[in-house]
N, C-alpha and C positions, 0 to 999 in steps of 0.2 A: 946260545945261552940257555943254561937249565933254567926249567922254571918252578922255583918249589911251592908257590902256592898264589900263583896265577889266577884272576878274574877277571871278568868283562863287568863293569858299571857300566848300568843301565839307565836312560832318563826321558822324560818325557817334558820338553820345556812347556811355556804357559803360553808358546806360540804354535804347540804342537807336533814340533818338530822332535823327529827322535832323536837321541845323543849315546855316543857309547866311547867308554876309554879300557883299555885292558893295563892294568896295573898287576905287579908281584908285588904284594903285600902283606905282608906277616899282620899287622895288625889295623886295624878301620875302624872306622866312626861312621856311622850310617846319621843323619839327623835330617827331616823331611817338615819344613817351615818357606814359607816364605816373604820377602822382603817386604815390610810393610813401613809405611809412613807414619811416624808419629804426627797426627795434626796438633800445628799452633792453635789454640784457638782466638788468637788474636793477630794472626796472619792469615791474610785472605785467598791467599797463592797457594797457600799450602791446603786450604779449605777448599778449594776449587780442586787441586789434585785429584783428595779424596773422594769426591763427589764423583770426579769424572771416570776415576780409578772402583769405583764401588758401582756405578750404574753399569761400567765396560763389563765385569763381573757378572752381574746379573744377567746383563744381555746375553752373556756368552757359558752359562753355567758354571760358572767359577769359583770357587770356593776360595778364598784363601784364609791359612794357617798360619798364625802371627807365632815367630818363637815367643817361648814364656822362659822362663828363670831357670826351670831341668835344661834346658838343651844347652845354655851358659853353663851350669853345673857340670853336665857332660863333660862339654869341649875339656874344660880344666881337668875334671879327675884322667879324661883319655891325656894331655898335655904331659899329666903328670908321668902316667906308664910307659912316656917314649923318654922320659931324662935318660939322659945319659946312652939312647940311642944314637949308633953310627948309620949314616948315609943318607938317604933324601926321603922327606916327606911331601906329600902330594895334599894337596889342599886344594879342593874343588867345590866350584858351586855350580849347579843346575843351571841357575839364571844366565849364567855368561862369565 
C-alpha cells in the first residue's frame, strides 16, 4: 500500500504510558484537553470525585486542561471540511 501522506501520532497518557498509532491522513485535528468533571454542587459523590481527582493531581504534578468553547468550535469547523469526504475517519482520544 502507497502511502501519501503517512504519520506516527504520538502520546503520552496521564498514566504515563507511551501510545503511538500510524495513520494516512490527508487531513487532522490536533486538540490537547483533558477530560474533566463537571462538579454537582449538590451531589456529594461527585464532590468527592473532584477532591480525590484534584489532590491525585497535585500529588503527582499534574496539570489538567479543561476543554473551553474553541476546541467545540474546532471539532465543527474541521466536521465541516470532511462533508462530503469518501472513506474512514479516525477519531481518537489519548485517554483510552
Amino acid at each position: 500500500m502507497e502511502r501519501r501522506n503517512a504519520m506516527t501520532i504520538q502520546w503520552t497518557s496521564w498514566s504515563g504510558s507511551l501510545f503511538q498509532i500510524e495513520a494516512d491522513a490527508r487531513k487532522r485535528l490536533d486538540l490537547t484537553f483533558d477530560d474533566v468533571e463537571v462538579v454537582a454542587d449538590d451531589d456529594i459523590d461527585s464532590i468527592q470525585r473532584a477532591t480525590s481527582r484534584k489532590r491525585w493531581s497535585t500529588e503527582n504534578g499534574w496539570v489538567e486542561i479543561a476543554p473551553v468553547a474553541s476546541d467545540a468550535e474546532s471539532i465543527i469547523r474541521f466536521a465541516e471540511t470532511l462533508r462530503g469526504t469518501e472513506g474512514l475517519i479516525l477519531c481518537h482520544c489519548g485517554g483510552g
